[in-house]
C-alpha positions as CSV (number, residue, x, y, z in Angstrom):
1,X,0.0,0.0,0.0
2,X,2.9,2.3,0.7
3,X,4.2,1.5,-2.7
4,X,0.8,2.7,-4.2
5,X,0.5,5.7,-2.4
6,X,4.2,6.7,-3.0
7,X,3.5,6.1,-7.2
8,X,0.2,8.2,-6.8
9,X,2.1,11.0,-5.6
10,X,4.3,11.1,-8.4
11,X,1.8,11.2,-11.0
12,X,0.2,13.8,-9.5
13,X,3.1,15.6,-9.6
14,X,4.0,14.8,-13.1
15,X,0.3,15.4,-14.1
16,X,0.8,19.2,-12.6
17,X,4.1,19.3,-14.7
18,X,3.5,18.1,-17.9
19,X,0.6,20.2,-19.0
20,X,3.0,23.5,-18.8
21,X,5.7,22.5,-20.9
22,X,6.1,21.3,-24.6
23,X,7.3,17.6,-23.9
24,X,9.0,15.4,-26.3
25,X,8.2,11.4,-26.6
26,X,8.6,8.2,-27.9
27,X,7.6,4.9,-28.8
28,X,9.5,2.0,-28.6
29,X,8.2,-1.9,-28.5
30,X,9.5,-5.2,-29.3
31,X,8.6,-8.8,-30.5
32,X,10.3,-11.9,-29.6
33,X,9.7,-15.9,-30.0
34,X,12.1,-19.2,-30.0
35,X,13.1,-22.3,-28.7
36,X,14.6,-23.0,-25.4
37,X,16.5,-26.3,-23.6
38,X,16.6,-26.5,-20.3
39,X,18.5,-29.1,-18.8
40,X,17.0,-29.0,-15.4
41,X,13.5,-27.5,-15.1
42,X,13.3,-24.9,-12.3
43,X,10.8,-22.3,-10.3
44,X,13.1,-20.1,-9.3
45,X,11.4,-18.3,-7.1
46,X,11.5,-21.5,-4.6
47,X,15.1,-22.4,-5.7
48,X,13.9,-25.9,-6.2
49,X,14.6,-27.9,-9.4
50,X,12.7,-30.4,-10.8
51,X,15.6,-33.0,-11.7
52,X,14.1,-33.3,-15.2
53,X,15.3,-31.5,-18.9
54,X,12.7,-30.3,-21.6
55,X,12.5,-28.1,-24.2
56,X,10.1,-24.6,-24.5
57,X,8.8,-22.7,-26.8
58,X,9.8,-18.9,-25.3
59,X,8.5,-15.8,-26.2
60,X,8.2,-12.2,-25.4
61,X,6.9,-9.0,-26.1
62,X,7.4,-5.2,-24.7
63,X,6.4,-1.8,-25.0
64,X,8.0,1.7,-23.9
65,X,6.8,5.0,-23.5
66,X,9.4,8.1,-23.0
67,X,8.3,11.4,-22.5
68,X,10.2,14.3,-21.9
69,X,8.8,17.4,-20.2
70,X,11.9,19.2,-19.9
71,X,15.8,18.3,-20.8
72,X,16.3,17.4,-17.9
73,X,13.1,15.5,-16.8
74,X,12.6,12.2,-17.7
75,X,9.2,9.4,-17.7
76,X,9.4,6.0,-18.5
77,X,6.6,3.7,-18.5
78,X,6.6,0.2,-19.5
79,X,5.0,-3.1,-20.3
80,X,6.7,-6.4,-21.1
81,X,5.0,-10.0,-21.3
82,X,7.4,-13.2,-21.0
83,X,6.1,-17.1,-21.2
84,X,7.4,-20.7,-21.2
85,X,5.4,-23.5,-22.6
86,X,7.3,-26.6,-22.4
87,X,6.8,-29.8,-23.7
88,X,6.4,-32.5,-21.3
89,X,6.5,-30.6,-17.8
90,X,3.4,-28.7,-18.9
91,X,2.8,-27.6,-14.8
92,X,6.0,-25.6,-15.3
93,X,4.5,-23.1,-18.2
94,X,5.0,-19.6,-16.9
95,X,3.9,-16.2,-17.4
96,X,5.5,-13.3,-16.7
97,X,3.5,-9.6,-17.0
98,X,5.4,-6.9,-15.8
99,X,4.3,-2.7,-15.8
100,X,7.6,-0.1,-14.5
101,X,7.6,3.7,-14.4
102,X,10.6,5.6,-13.8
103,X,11.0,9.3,-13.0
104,X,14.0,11.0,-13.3
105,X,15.8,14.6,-12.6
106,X,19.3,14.9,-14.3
107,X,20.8,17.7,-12.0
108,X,24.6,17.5,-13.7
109,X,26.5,15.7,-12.4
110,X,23.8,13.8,-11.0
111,X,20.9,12.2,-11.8
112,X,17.9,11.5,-9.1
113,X,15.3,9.1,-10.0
114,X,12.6,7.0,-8.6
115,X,11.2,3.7,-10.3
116,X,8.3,1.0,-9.7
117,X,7.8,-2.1,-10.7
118,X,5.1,-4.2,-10.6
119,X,4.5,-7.8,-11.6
120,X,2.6,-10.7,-11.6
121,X,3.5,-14.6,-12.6
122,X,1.5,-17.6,-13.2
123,X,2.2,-21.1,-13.3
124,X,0.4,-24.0,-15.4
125,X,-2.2,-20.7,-15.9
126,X,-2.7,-20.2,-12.1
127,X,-1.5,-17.0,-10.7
128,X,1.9,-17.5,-8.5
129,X,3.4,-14.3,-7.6
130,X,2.8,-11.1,-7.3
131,X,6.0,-9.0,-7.0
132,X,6.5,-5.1,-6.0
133,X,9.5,-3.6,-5.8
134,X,9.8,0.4,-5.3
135,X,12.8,1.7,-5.9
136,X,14.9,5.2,-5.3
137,X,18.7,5.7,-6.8
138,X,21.2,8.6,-7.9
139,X,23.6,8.4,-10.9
140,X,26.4,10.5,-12.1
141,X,29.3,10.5,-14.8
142,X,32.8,10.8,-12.9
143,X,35.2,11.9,-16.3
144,X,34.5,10.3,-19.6
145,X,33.9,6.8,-19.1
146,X,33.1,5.9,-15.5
147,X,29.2,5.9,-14.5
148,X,28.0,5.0,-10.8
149,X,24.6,4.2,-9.9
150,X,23.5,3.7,-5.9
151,X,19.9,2.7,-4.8
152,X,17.6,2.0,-2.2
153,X,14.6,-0.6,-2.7
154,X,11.9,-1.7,-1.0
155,X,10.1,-4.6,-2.5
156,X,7.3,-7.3,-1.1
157,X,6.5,-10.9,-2.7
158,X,2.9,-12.2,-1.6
159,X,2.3,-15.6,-3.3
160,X,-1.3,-16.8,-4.4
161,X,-0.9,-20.6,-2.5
162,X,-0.2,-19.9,1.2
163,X,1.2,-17.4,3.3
164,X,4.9,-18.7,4.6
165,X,7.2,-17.5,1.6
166,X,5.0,-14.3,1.7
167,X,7.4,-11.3,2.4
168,X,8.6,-7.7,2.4
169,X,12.5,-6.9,1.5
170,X,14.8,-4.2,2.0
171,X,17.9,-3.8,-0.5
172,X,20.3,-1.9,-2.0
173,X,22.8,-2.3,-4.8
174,X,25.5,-0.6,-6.5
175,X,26.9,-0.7,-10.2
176,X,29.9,1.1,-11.5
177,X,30.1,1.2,-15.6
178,X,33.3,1.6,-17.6
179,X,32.9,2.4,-21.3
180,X,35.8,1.9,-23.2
181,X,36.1,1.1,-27.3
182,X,34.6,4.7,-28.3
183,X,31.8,4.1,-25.6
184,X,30.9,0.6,-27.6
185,X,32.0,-1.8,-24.7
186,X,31.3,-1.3,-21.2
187,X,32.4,-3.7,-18.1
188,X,29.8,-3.7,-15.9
189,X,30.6,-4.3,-11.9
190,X,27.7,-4.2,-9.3
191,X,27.2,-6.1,-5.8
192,X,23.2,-6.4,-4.0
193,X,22.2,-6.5,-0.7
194,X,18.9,-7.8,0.4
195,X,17.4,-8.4,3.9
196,X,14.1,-10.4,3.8
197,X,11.4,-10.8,6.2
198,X,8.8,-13.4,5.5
199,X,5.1,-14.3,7.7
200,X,7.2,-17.8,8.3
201,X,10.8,-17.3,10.0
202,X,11.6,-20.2,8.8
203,X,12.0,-17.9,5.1
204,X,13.7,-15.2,6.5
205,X,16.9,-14.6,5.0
206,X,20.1,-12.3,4.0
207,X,21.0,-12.2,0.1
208,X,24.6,-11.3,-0.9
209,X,24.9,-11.2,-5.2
210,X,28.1,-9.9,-6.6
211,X,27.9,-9.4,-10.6
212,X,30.2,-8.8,-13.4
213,X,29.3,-8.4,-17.3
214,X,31.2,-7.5,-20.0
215,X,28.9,-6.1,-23.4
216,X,30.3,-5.4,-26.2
217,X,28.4,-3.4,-29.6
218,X,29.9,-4.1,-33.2
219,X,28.7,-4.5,-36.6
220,X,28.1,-7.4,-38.8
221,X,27.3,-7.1,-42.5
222,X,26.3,-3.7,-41.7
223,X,24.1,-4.4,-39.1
224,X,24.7,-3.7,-35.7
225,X,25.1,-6.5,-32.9
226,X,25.9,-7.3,-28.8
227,X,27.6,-9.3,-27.3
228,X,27.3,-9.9,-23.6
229,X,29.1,-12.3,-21.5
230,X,28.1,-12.2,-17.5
231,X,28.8,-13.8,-14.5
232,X,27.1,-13.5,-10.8
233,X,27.5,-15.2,-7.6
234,X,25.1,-15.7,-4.8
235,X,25.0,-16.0,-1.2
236,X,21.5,-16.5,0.7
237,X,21.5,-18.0,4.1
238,X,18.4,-18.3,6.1
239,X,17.6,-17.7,9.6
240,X,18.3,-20.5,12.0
241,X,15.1,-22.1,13.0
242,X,13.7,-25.4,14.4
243,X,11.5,-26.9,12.8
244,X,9.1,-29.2,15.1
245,X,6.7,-32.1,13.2
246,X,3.5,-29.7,14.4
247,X,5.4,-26.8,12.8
248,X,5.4,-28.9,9.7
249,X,2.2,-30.2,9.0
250,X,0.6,-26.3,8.2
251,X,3.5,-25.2,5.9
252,X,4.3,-28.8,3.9
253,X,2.7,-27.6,0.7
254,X,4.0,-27.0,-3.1
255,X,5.6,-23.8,-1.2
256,X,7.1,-25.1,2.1
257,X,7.7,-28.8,1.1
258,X,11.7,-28.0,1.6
259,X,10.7,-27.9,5.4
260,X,11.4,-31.4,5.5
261,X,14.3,-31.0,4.8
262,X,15.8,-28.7,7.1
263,X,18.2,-30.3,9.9
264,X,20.2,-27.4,10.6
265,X,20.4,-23.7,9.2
266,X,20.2,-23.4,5.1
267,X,22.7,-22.1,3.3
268,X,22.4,-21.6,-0.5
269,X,24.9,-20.2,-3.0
270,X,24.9,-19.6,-6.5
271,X,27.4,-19.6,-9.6
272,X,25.8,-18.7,-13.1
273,X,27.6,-17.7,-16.3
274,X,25.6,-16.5,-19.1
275,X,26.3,-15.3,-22.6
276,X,24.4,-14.0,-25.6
277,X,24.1,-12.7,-28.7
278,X,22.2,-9.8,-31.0
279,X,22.9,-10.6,-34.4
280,X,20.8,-8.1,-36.7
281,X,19.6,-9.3,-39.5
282,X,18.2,-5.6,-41.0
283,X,17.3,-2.6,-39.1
284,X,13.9,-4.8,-37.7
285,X,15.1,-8.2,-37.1
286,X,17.4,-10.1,-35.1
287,X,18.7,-13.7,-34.0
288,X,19.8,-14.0,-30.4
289,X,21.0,-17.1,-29.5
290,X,22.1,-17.6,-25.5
291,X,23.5,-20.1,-23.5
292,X,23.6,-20.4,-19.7
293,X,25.1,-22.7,-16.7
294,X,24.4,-22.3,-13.3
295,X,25.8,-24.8,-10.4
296,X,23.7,-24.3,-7.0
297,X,24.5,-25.4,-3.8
298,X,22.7,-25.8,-0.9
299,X,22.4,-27.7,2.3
300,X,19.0,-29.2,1.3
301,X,18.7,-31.6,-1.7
302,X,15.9,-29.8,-3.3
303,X,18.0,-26.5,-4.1
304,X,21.7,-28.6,-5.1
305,X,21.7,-29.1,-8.5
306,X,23.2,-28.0,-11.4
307,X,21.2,-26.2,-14.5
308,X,22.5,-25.8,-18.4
309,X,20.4,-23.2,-20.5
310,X,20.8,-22.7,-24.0
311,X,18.1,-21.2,-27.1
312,X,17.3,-19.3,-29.6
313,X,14.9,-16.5,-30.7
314,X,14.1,-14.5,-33.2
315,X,13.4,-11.0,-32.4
316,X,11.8,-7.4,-34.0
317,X,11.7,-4.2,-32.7
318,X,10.4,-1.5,-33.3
């Protein structure tokens, strides 16, 4: 509800602004549909896997708004659609729908913004998740090529089966940006702190995620392309609880059922490379291939596995 009331005000404010000055905007939007493996079907929301492979047809679809009041004052509001249908493991087909706004003041040198996000998954067509997350950063160019970015979120999951997992978060995170190669590469450095509080202690944890990414812009055959090659590491480990049998009973559902599990305090940690590719075709299409690897540890059997993504889509924007 704070989230809401917090978004309100700044339309209200924008809606007082934007009438009194001649704004500039935009229209941006994209279309997207391929063919994924996945060698280890997973909700990763639970960090549980499902110990089986299939393959998925993937798509997605966005659009983007821009307006510009001023030179300095920036809106951005957004809507983007993802989905899975696999297969075999047909109970795994997700959707994704997610709607952001951002608002922005770029002072020079620095930039003050606030963002929101809102979204809401399903899974095998029942609604899952729904997932705020308001957020508040600054931004500002030291020299040439070095950009730093600083935020403070607050974000709440509520889940549509049960209460336990249920929970409201407080982060922050911060990403520094070199551009190099006439501004056409950029190594990308960032670390993320989260501290989450869920209905059930027995979800409360502390998230350390440390990232790297390397992306690089070129052409091929006169078209232009990325590559981006990234790398994260995670560290989430949950609050020490005991879990008694008449504890159990009310939380071992499709959410909870790693309860069983626990015989001392969980610990799970995460190493994931990823890479993909734009390759433009013309100035509407592109192919992007990606691969992915991820090896998860934990100490409960449910979230120790290993994962190897790879697809490919073909994509148009516009």
């Amino acid at each position: 509800m704070r989230n809401i009331q917090r978004m309100s005000i700044w339309f209200v404010t924008l809606g007082l602004v934007v009438p009194a000055v001649q704004a500039d905007s935009e229209v941006n939007g994209y279309l997207a549909g391929g063919l994924e493996h996945d060698s280890n079907v997973t909700v990763d929301e639970l960090n549980a896997s499902s110990d089986q492979s299939d393959e998925a047809w993937v798509f997605e679809a966005g659009l983007e708004g821009i307006l510009k009041p001023t030179e300095a004052l920036n809106l951005t509001l957004g809507y983007d659609l993802s989905g899975r249908r696999y297969h075999n493991l047909d109970r795994f087909d997700q959707d994704i729908h997610l709607l952001s706004a951002d608002l922005s003041y770029d002072f020079d040198p620095v930039t003050v913004g606030a963002s929101y996000h809102y979204s809401y998954a399903t899974l095998d067509s029942d609604r899952f998740l729904d997932f705020r997350r308001t957020s508040l950063y600054l931004g500002s160019l030291i020299g040439e090529n070095v950009y730093l970015l600083a935020s403070v979120q607050d974000k709440s999951k509520d889940f549509n089966e049960g209460t336990a997992r249920d929970s409201d978060i407080r982060g922050g995170s911060f990403d520094a940006f070199f551009f190099f190669n006439q501004a056409r590469s950029n190594l990308v450095f960032g670390v993320d702190l989260d501290d989450e509080d869920a209905r059930s202690d027995a979800y409360d944890n502390q998230l350390l995620r440390l990232r790297v990414a390397l992306v690089h812009r070129f052409t091929v055959g006169g078209q232009d392309s990325r590559f981006r090659l990234g790398w994260r590491y995670e560290d989430q480990e949950y609050d020490e609880v005991v879990i008694t049998e008449e504890d159990n009973r009310p939380l071992n559902d499709f959410l909870t059922r790693d309860l069983a599990e626990r015989t001392s305090q969980r610990v799970d940690k995460a190493r994931v490379v990823e890479a993909s590719w734009r390759l433009g075709l013309n100035e509407v299409f592109s192919l992007e291939p990606t691969l992915s690897y991820g090896h998860y540890t934990s100490t409960i059997d449910s979230a120790d596995y290993d994962r190897f993504v790879a697809g490919v889509s073909l994509r148009a924007g516009f």
